[in-house]
N, C-alpha and C positions, 0 to 999 in steps of 0.2 A: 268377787275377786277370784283370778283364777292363777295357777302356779304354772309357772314358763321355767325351762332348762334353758340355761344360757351358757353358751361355751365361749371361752374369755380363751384368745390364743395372741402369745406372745411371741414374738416376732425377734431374734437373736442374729448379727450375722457377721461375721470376719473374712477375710481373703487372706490366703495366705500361698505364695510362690514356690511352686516345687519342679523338678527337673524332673521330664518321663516321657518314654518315648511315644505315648499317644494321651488323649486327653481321659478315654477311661483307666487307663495305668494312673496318671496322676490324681482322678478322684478314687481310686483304691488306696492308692497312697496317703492319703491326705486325711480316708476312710479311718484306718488302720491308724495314722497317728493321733488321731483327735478322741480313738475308744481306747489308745494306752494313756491316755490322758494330756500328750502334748498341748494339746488346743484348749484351752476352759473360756470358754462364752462366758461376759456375765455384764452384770448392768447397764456396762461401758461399750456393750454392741447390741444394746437396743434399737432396731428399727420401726417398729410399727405395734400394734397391738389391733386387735379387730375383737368384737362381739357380735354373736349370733345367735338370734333367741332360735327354739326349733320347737315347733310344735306347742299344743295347749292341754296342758296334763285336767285331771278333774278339780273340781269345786274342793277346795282344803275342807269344806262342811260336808263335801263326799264319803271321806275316807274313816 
């Protein structure tokens, strides 16, 4: 048997409508609201999940 890292990535996502006069103003915006906490993702904007094994570490009787 040999020991795999597996990276487990969870997939979160909301839309949410803002007024600005270019589209990189309104992902600053939107930036800036969601790290003062306006925005909180959580269970209820689950889209996807994915797993990725990477690479084959050594024999666990290796180490």
């Amino acid at each position: 048997m040999k020991d795999y890292d597996v990276t487990i990535t969870e997939t979160l996502e909301m839309t949410v409508t803002v007024n600005a006069a270019s589209r990189m103003e309104a992902e600053q915006l939107v930036n800036e609201q969601w790290k003062k906490g306006d925005y909180i993702l959580d269970a209820d904007h689950f889209t996807g999940v994915n797993f990725k094994a990477r690479g084959q570490n050594r024999d666990r009787g290796d180490r």
